[in-house]
MOPAC internal coordinates of N, CA, C and O (Angstrom, degrees):
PM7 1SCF
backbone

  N    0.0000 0     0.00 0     0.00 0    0    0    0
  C    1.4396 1     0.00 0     0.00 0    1    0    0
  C    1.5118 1   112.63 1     0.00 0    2    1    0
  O    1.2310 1   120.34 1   119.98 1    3    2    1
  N    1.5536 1   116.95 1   -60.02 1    3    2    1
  C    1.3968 1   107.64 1   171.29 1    5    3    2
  C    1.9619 1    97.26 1  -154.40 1    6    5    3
  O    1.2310 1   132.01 1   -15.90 1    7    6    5
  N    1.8169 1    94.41 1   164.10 1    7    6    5
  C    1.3323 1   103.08 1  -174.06 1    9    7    6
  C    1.3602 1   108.47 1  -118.72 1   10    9    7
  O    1.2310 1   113.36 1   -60.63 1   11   10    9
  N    0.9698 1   130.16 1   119.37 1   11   10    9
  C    1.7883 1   140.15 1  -178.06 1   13   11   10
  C    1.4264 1   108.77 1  -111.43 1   14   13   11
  O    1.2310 1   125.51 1   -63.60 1   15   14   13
  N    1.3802 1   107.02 1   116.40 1   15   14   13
  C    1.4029 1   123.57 1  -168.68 1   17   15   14
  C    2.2771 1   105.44 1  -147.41 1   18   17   15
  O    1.2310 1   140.09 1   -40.87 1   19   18   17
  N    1.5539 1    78.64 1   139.13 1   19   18   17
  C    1.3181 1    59.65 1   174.18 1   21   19   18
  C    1.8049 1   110.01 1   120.89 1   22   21   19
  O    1.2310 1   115.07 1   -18.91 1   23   22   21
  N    1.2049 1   126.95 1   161.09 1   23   22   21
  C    1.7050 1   130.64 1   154.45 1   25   23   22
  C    1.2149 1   124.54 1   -65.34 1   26   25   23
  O    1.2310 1   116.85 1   130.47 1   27   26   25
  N    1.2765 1   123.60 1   -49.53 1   27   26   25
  C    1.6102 1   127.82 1  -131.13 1   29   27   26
  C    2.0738 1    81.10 1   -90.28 1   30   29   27
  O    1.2310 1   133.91 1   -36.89 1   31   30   29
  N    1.2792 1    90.72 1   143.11 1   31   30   29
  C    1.6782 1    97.66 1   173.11 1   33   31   30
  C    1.5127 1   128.73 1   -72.62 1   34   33   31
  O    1.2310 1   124.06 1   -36.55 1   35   34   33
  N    1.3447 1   109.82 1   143.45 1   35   34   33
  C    1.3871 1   123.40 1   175.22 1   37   35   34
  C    0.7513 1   105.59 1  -105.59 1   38   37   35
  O    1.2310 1   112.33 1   -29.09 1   39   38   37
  N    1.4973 1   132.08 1   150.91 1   39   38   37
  C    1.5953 1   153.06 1   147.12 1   41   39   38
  C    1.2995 1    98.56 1  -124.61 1   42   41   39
  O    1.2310 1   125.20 1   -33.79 1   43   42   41
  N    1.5000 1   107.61 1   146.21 1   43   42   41
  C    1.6280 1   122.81 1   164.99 1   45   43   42
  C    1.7321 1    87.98 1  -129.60 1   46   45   43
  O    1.2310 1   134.75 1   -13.34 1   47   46   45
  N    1.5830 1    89.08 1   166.66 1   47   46   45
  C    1.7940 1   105.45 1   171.88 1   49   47   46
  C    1.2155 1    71.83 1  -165.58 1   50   49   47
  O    1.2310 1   135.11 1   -26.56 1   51   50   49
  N    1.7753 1    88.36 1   153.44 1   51   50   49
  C    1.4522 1   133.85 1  -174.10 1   53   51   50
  C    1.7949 1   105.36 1     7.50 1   54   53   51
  O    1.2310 1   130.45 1   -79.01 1   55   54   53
  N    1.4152 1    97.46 1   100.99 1   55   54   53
  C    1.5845 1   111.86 1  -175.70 1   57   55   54
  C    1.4799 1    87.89 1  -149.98 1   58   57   55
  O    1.2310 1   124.73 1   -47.11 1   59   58   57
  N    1.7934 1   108.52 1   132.89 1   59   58   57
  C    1.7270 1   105.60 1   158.53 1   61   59   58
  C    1.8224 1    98.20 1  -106.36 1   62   61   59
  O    1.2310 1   128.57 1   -31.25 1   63   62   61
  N    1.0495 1   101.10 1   148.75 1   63   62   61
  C    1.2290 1   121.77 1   160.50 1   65   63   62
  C    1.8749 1   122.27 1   -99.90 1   66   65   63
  O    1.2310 1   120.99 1   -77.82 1   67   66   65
  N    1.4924 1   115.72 1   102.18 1   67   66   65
  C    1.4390 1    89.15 1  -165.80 1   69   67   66
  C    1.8869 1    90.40 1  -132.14 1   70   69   67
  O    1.2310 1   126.92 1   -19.15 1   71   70   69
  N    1.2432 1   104.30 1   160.85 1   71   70   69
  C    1.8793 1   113.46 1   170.44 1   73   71   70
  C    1.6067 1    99.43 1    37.31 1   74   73   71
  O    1.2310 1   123.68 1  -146.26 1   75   74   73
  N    0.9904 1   110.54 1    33.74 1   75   74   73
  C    1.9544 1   113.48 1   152.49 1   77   75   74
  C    1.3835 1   107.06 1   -77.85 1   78   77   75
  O    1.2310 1   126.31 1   -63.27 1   79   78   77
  N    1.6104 1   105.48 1   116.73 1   79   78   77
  C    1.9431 1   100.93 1   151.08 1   81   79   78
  C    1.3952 1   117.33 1  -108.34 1   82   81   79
  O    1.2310 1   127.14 1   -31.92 1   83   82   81
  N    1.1496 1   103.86 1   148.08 1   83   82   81
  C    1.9811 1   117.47 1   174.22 1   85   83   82
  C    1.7201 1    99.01 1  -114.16 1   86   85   83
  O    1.2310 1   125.74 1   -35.91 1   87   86   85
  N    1.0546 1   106.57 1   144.09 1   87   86   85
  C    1.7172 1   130.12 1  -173.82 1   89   87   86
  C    1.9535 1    88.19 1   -61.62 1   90   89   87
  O    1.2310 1   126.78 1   115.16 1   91   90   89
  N    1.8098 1   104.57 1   -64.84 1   91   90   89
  C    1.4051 1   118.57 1  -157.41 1   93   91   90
  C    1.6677 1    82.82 1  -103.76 1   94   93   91
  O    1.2310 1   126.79 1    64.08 1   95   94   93
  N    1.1646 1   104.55 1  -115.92 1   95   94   93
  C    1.3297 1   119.18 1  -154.48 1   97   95   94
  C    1.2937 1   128.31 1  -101.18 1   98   97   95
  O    1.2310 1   118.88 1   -61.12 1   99   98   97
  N    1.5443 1   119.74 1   118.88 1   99   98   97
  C    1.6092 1   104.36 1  -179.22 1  101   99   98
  C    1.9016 1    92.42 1   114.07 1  102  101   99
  O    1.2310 1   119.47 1   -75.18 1  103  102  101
  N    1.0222 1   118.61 1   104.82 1  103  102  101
  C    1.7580 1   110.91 1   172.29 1  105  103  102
  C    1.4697 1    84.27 1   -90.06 1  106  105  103
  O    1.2310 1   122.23 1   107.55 1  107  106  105
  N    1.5171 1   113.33 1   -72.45 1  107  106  105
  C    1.7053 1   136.77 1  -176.48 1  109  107  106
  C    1.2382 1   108.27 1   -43.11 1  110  109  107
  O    1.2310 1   115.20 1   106.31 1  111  110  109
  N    1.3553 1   126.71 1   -73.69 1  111  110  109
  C    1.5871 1   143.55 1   175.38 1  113  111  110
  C    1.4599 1   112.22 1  -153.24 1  114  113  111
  O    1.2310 1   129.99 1   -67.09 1  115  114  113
  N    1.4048 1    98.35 1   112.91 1  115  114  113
  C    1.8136 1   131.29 1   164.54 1  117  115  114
  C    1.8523 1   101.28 1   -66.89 1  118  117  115
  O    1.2310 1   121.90 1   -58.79 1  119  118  117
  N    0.7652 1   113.96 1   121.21 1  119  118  117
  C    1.7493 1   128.96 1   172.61 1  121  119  118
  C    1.2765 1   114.32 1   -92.60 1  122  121  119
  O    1.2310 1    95.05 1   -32.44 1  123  122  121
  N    1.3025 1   161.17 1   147.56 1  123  122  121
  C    1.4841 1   139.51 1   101.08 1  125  123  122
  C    1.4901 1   109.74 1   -80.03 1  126  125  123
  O    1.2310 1   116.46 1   130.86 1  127  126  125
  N    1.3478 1   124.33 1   -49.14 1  127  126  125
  C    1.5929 1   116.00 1  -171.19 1  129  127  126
  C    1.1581 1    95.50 1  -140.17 1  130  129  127
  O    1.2310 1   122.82 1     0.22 1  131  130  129
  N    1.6816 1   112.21 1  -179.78 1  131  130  129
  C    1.6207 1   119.05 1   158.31 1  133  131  130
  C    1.5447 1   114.38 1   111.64 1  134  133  131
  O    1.2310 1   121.71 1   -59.76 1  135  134  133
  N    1.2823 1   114.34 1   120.24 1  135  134  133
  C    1.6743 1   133.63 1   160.09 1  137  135  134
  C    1.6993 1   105.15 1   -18.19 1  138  137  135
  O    1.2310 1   104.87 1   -84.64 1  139  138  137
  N    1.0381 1   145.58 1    95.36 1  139  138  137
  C    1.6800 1   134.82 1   169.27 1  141  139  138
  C    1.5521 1   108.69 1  -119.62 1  142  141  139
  O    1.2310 1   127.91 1   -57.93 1  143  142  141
  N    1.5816 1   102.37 1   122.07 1  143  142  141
  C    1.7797 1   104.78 1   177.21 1  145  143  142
  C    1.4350 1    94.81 1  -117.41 1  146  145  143
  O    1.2310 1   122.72 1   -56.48 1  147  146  145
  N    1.4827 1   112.39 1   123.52 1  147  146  145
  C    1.5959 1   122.18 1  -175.59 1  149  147  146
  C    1.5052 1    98.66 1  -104.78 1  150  149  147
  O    1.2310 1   103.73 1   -44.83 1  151  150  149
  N    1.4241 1   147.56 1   135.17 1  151  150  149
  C    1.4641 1   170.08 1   148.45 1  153  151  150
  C    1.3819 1   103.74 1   -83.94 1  154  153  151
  O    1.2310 1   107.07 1   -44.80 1  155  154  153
  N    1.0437 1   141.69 1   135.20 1  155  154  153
  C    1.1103 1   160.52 1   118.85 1  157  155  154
  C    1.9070 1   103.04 1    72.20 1  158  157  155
  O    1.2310 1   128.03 1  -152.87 1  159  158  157
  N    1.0603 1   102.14 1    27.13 1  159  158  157
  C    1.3740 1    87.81 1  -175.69 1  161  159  158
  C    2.1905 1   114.50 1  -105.37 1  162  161  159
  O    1.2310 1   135.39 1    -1.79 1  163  162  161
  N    1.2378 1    87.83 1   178.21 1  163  162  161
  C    1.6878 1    83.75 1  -154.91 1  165  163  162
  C    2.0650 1    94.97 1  -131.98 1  166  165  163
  O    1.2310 1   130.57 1   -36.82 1  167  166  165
  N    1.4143 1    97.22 1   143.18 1  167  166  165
  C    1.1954 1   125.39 1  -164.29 1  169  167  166
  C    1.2747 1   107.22 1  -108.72 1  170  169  167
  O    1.2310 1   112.86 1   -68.96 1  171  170  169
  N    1.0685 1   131.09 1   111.04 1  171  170  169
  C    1.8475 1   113.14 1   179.13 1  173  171  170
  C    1.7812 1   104.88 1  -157.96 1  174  173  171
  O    1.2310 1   122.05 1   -34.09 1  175  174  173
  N    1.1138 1   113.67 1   145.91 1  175  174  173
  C    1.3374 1   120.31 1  -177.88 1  177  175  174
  C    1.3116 1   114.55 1    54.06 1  178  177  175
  O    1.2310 1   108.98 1   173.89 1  179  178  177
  N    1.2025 1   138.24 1    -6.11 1  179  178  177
  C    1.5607 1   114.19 1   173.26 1  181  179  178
  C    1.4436 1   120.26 1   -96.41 1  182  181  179
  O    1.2310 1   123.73 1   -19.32 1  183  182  181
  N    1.8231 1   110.44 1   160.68 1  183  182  181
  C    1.1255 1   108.89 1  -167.54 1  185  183  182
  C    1.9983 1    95.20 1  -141.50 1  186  185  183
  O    1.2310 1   131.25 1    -1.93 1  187  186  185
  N    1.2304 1    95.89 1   178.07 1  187  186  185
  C    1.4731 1   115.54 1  -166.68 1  189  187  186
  C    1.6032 1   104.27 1  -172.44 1  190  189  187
  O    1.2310 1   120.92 1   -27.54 1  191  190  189
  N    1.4501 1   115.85 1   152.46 1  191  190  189
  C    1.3903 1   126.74 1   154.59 1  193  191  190
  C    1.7880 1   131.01 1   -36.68 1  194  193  191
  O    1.2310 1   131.36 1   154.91 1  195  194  193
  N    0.9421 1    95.67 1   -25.09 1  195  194  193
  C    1.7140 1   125.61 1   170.80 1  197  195  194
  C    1.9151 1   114.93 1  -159.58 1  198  197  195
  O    1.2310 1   140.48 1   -22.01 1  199  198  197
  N    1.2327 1    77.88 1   157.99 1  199  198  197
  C    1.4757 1    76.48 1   173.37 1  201  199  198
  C    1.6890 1   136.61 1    56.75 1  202  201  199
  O    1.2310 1   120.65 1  -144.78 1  203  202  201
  N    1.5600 1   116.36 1    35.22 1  203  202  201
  C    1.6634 1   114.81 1  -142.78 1  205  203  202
  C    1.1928 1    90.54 1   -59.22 1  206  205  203
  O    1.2310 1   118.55 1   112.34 1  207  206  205
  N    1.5069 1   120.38 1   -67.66 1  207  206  205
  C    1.7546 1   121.73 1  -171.76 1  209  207  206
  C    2.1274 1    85.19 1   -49.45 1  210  209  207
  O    1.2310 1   143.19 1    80.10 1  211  210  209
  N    1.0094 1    72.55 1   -99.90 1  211  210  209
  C    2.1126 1    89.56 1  -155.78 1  213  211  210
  C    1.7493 1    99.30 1   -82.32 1  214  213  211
  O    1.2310 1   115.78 1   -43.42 1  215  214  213
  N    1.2611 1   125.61 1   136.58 1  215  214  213
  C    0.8317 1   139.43 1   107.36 1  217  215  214
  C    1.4904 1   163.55 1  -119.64 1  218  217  215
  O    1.2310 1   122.39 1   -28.86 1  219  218  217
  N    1.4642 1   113.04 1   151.14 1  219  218  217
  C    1.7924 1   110.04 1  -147.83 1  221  219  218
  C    1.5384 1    85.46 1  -134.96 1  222  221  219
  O    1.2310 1   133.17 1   -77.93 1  223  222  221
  N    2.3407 1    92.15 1   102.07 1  223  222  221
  C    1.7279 1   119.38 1   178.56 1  225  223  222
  C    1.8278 1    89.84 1   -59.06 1  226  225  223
  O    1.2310 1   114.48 1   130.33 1  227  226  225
  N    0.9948 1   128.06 1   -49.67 1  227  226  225
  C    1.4141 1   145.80 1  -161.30 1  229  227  226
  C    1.4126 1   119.31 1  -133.01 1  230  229  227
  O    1.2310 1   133.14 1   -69.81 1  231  230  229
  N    1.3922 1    92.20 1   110.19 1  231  230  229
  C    1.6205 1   105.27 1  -174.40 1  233  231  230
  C    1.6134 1   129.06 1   -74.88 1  234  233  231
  O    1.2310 1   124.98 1  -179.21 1  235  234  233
  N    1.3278 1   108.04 1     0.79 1  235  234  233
  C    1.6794 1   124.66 1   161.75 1  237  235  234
  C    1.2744 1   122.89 1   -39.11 1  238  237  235
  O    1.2310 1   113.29 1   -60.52 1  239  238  237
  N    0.9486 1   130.28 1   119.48 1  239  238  237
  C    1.8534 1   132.94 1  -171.29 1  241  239  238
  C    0.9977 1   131.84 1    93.44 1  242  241  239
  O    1.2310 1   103.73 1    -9.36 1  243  242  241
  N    1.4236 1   147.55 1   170.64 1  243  242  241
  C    1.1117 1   140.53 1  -149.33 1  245  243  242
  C    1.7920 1   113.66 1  -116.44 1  246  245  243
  O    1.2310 1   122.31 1   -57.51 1  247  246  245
  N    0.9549 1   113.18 1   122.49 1  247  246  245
  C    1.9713 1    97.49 1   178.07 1  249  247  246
  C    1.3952 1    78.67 1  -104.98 1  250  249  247
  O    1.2310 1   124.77 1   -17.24 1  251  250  249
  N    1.9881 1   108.46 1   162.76 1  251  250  249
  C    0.8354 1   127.20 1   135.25 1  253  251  250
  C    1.7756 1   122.29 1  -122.37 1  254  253  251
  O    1.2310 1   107.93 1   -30.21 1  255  254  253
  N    0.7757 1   140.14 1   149.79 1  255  254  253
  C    1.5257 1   146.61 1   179.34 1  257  255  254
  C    1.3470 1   105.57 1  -122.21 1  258  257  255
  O    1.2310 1   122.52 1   -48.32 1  259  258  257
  N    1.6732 1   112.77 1   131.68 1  259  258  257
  C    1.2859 1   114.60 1   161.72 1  261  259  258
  C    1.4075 1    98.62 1  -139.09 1  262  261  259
  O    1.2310 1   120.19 1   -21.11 1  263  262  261
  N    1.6023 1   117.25 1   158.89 1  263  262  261
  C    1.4495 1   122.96 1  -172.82 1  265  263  262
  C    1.6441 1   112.72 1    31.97 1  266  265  263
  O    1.2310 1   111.38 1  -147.77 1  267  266  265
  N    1.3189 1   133.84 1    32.23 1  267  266  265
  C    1.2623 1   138.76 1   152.76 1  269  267  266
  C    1.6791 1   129.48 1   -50.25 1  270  269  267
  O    1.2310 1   116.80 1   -65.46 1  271  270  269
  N    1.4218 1   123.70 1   114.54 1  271  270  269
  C    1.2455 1   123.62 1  -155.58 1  273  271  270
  C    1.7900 1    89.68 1  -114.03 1  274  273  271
  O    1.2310 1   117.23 1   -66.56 1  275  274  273
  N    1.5234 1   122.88 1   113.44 1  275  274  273
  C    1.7338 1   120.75 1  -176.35 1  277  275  274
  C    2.0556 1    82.24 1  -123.28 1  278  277  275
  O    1.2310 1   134.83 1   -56.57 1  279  278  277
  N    1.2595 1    88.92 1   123.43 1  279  278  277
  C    1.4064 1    86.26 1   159.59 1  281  279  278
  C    1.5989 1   109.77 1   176.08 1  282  281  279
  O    1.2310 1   115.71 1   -39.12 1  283  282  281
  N    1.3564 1   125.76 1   140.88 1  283  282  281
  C    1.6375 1   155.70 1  -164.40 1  285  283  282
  C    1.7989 1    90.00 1    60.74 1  286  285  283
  O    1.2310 1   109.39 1  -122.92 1  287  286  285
  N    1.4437 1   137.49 1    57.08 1  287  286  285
  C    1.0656 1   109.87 1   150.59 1  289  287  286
  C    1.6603 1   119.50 1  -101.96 1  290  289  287
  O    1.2310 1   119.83 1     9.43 1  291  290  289
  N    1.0479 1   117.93 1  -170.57 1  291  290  289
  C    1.7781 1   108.63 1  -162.70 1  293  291  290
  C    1.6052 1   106.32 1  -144.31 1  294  293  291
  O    1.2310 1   114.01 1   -50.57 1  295  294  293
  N    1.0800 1   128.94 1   129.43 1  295  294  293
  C    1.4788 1   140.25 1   126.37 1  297  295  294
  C    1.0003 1   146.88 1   -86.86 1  298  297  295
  O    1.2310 1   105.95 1   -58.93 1  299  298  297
  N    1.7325 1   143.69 1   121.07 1  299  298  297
  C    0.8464 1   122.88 1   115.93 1  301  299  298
  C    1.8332 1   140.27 1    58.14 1  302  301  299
  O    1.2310 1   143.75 1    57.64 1  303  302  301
  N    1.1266 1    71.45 1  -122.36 1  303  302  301
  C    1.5523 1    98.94 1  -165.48 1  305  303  302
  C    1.7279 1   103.93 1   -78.87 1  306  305  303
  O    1.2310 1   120.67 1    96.13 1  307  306  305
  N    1.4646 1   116.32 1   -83.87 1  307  306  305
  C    1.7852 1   154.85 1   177.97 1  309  307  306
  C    1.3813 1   112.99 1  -104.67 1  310  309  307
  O    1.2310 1   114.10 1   -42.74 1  311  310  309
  N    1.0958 1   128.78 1   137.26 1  311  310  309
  C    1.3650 1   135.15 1   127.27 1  313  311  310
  C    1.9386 1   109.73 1    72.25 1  314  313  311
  O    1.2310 1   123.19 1  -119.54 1  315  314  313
  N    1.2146 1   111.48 1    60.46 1  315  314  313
  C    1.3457 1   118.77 1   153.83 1  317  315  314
  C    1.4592 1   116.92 1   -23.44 1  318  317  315
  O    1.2310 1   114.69 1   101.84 1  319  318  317
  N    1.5636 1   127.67 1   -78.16 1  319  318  317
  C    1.6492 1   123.72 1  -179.94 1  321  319  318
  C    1.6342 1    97.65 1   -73.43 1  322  321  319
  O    1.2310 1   120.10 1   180.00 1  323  322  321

């Protein structure tokens, strides 16, 4: 679905993420770095080797989540939401 790399901050509002696959990490959103404030956005059906909703290669930076909806996504390996 999407790749976040990098410093400079992200915010999303009201975004669904749905039936995204990632090979490795992240079906929804693959991370390596970076500030991310998520609003209202929704996670559903995607999957990946790790991480189907979210995955974070590198745990550096800060997420925040508010009103975040993670649910039937799938992994693999780790960590379905």
């Amino acid at each position: 679905g999407m790749c976040i790399e990098g410093t400079n901050p992200v915010t999303l509002e009201r975004v669904t993420f749905v039936n995204n696959y990632g090979t490795t990490t992240g079906g929804g959103i693959g991370a390596w770095t970076g500030n991310v404030v998520l609003n209202g956005v929704t996670f559903h059906g995607n999957s990946a080797s790790s991480g189907g909703a979210v995955g974070v290669a590198d745990p550096g930076g800060n997420w925040t989540l508010n009103n975040v909806l993670i649910t039937g996504n799938t992994a693999s390996a780790v960590g379905g939401g």
